[in-house]
KEBA-470321 format. One record per residue (C-alpha): residue in one letter; x, y, z. Coordinates in pm, whole numbers, padded with zeros to 5 digits, always signed. Layout:
<recs>
AXYZ ...
</recs>
This chain:
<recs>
X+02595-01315+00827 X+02284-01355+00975 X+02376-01729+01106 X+02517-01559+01416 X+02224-01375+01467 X+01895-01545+01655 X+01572-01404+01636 X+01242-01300+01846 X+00883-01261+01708 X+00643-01033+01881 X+00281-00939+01822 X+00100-00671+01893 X-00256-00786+02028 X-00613-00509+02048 X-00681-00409+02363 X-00973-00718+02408 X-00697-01015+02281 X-00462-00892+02507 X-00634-00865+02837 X-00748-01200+02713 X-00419-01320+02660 X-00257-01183+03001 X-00551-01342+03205 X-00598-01687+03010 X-00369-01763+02718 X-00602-02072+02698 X-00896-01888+02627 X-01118-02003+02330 X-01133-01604+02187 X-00787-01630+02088 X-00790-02008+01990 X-00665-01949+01613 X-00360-01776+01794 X-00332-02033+02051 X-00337-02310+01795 X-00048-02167+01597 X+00168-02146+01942 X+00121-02490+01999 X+00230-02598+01634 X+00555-02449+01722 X+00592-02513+02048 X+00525-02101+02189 X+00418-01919+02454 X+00328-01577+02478 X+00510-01336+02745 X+00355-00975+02752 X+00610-00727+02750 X+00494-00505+03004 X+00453-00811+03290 X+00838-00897+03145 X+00936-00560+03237 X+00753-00538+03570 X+00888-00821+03651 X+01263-00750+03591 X+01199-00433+03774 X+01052-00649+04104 X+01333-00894+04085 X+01567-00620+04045 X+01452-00434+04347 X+01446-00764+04550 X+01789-00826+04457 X+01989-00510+04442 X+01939-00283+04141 X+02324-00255+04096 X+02346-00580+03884 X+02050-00518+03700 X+02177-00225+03435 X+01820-00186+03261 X+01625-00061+03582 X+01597+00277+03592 X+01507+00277+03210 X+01315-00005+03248 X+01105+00128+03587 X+01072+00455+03375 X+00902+00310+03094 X+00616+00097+03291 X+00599+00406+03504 X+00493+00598+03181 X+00117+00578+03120 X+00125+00583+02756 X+00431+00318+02766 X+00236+00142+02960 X-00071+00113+02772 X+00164+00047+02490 X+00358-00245+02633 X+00017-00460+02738 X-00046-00520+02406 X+00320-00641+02305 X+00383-00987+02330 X+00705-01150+02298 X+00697-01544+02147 X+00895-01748+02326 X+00994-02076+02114 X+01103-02405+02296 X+01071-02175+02647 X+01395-01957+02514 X+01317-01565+02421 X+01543-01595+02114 X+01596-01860+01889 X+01742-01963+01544 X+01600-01803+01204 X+01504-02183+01111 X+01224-02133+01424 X+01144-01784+01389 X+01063-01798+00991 X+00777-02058+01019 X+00632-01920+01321 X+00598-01568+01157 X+00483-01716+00823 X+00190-01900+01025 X+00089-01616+01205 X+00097-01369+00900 X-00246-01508+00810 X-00395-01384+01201 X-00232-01063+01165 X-00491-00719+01120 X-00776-00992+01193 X-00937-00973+01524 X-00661-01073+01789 X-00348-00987+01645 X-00291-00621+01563 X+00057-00631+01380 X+00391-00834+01400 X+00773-00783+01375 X+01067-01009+01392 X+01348-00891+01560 X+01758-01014+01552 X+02004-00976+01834 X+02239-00795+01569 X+02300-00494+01862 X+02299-00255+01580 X+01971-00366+01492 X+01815-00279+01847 X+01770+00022+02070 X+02051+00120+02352 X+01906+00342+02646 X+01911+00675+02641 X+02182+00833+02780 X+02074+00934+03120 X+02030+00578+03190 X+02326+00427+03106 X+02559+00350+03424 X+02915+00527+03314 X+03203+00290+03301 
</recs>
């Protein structure tokens, strides 16, 4: 079943990696990370600028066709979401923010050798199964 399903890898970066990696994903300090992203063709996208940024567009655009904003506003709003979110990285594979389990399975089994080291904190792979993956709370969801 999961065929149907792609996948997204995320790491969770301390606090000195990830400033590092929001300012200068080049950086030499988190070259063994860096080097495993290029094997694999990956970029890193920080989950708290992703959110900011939907927000921004949102409000530029209209927040009517944009049904995450007021959850998503709320949570960089939230200091301790906040400081969460900087350190959570999304890998993006081939530029796309989900991709097929035959991409996502050698890019986590490279990085498992980084992870509780000095850059990368922890790591999770994630499906698009929606059962798998949170739904907004209630108060945010726009009624039908």
């Amino acid at each position: 079943m999961s065929e149907q399903w792609k996948f997204q890898v995320r790491v969770n970066l301390h606090d000195a990696a990830a400033e590092i990696a929001r300012r200068d994903p080049q950086d030499p300090a988190i070259k063994p990370l860096v080097d495993v992203l290029v094997q694999h063709d990956a970029t890193l996208k920080c989950q708290y600028d992703a959110f900011a940024g939907y927000v921004a567009e949102a409000e530029k655009h209209g927040t009517d066709q944009y049904p995450l904003y007021e959850w998503t506003k709320a949570t960089i709003e939230n200091p301790a979401k906040k400081a969460k979110y900087l350190k959570a990285f999304t890998l993006y594979v081939d530029g796309e923010e989900v991709y097929t389990k035959d991409k996502a399975d050698p890019l986590e089994k490279d990085l498992v050798p980084l992870v509780g080291g000095e850059i990368i904190k922890d790591m999770s792979k994630h499906d698009t199964n929606p059962a798998n993956n949170p739904q907004p709370p209630a108060r945010y969801r726009k009624s039908a």
